[in-house]
PyMOL CGO cylinders between C-alpha atoms (Angstrom):
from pymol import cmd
from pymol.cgo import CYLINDER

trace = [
    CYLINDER, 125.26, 27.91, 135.01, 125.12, 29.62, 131.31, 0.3, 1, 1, 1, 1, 1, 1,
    CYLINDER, 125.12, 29.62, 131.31, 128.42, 29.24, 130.16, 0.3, 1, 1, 1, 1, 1, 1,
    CYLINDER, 128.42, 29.24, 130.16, 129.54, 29.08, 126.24, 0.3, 1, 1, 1, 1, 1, 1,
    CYLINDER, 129.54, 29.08, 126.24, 132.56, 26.72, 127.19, 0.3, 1, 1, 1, 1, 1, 1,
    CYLINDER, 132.56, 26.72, 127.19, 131.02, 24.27, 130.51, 0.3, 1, 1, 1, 1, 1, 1,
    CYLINDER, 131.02, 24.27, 130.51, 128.54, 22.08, 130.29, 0.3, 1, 1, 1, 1, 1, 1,
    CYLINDER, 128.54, 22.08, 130.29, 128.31, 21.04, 133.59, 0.3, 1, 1, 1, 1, 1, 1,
    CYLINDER, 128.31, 21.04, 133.59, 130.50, 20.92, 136.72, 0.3, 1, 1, 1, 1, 1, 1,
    CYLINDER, 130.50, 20.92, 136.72, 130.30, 18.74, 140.19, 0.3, 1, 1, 1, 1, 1, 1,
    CYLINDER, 130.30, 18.74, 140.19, 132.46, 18.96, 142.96, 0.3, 1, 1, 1, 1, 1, 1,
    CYLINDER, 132.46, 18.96, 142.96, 133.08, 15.82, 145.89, 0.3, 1, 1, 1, 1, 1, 1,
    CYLINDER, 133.08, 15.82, 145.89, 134.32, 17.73, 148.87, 0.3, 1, 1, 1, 1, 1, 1,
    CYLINDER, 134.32, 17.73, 148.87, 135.67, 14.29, 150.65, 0.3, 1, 1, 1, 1, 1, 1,
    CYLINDER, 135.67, 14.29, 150.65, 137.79, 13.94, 147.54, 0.3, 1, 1, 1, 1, 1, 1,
    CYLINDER, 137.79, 13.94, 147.54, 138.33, 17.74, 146.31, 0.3, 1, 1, 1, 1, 1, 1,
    CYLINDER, 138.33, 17.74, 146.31, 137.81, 16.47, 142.89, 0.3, 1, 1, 1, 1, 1, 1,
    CYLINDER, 137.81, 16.47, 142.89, 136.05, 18.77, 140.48, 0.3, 1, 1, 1, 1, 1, 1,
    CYLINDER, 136.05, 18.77, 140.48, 134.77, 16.89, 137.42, 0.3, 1, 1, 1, 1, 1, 1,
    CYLINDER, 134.77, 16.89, 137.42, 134.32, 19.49, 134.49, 0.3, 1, 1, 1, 1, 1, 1,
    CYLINDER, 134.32, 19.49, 134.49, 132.39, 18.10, 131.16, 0.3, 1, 1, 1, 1, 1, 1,
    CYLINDER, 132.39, 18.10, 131.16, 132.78, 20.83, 128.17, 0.3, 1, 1, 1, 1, 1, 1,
    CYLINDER, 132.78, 20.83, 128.17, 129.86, 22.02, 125.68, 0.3, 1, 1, 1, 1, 1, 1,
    CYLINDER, 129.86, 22.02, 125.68, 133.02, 20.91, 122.89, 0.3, 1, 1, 1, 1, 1, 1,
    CYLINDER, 133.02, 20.91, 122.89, 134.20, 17.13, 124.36, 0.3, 1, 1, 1, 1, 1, 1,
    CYLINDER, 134.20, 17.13, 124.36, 131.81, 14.15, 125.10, 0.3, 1, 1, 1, 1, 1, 1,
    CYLINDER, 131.81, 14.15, 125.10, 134.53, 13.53, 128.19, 0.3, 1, 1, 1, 1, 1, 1,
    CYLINDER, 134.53, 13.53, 128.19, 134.31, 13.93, 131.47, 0.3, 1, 1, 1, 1, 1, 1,
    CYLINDER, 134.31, 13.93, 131.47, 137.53, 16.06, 132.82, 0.3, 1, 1, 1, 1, 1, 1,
    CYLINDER, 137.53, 16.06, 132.82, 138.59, 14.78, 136.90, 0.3, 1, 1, 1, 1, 1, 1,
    CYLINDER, 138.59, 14.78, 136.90, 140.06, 17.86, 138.53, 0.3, 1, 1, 1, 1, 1, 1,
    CYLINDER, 140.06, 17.86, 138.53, 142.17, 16.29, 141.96, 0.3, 1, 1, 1, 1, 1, 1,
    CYLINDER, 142.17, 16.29, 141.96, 142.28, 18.23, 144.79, 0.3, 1, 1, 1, 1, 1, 1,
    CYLINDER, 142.28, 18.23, 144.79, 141.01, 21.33, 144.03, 0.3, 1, 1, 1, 1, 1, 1,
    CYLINDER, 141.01, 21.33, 144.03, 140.85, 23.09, 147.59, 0.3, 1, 1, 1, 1, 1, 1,
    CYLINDER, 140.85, 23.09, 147.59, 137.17, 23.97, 148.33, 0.3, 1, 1, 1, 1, 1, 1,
    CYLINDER, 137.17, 23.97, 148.33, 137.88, 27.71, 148.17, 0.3, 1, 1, 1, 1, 1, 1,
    CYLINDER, 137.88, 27.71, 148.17, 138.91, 27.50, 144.07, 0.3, 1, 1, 1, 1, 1, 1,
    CYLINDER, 138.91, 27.50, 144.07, 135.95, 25.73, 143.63, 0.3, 1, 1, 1, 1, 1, 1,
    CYLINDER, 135.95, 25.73, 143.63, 133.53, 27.98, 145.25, 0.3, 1, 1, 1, 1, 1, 1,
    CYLINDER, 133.53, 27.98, 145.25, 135.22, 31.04, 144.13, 0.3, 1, 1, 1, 1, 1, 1,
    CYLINDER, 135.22, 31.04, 144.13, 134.14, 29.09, 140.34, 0.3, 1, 1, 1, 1, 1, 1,
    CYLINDER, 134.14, 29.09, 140.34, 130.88, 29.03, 141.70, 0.3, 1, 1, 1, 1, 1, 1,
    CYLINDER, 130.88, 29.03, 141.70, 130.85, 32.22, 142.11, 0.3, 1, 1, 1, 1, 1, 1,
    CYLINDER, 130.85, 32.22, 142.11, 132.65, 34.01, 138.36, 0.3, 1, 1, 1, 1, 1, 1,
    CYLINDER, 132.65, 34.01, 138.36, 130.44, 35.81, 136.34, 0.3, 1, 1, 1, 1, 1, 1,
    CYLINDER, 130.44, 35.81, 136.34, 132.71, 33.95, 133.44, 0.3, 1, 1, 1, 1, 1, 1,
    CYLINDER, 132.71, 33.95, 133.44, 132.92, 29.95, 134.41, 0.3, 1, 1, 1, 1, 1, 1,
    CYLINDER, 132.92, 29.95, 134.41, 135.05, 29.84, 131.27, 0.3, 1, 1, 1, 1, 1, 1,
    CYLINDER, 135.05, 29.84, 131.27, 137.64, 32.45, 132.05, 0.3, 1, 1, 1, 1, 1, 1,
    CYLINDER, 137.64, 32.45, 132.05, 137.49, 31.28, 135.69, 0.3, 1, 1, 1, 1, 1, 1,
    CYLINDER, 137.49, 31.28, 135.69, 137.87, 27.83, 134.58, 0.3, 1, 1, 1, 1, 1, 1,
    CYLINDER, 137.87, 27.83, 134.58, 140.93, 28.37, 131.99, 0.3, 1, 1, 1, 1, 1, 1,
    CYLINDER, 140.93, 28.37, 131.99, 142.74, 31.08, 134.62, 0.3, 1, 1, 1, 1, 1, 1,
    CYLINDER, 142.74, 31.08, 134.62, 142.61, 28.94, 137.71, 0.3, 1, 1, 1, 1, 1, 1,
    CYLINDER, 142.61, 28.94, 137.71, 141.65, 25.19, 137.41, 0.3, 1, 1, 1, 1, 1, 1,
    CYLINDER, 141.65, 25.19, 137.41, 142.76, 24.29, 133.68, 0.3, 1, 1, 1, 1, 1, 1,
    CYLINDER, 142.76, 24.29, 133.68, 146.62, 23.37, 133.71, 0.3, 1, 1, 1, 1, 1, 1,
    CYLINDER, 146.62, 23.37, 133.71, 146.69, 23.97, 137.00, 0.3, 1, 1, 1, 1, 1, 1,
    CYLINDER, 146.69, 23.97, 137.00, 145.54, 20.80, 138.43, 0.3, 1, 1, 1, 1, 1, 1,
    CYLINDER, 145.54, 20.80, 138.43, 146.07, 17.53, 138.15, 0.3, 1, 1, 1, 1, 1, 1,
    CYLINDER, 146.07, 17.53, 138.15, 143.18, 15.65, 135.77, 0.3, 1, 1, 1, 1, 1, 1,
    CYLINDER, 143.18, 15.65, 135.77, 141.82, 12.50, 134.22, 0.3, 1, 1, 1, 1, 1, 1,
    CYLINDER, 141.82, 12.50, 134.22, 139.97, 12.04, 131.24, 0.3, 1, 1, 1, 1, 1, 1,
    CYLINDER, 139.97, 12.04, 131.24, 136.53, 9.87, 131.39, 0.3, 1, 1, 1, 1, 1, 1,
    CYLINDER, 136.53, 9.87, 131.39, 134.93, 9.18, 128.33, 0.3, 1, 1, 1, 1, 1, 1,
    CYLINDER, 134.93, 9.18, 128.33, 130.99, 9.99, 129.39, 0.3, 1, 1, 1, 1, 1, 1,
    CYLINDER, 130.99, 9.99, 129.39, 128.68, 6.83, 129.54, 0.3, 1, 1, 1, 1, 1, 1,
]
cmd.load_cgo(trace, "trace")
């Protein structure tokens, strides 16, 4: 998953939460309930990034985590 803005990405389905950790934080971002759709349409951009800031970012509810 080359992307200039994602470092990583994992999705629970039981909990539809999409944690997000970005090449630019050392946090871990907690996407909640991101419908299983979204997340495998973001599977599927050619651009995570511009995927990621269209139709997750500011659109979902989120925690911060600071990575251990």
């Amino acid at each position: 998953m080359p992307s200039h803005l994602i470092r990583d990405t994992n999705y629970d389905a039981a909990t539809r939460t999409l944690s997000v950790w970005l090449v630019t934080s050392e946090n871990r971002y907690d996407y909640e309930d991101v419908p299983p759709d979204t997340y495998a349409a973001f599977r599927r951009a050619f651009s995570k990034g511009r995927f990621f800031n269209a139709h997750i970012r500011n659109r979902f509810t989120y925690r911060v985590s600071k990575e251990e």
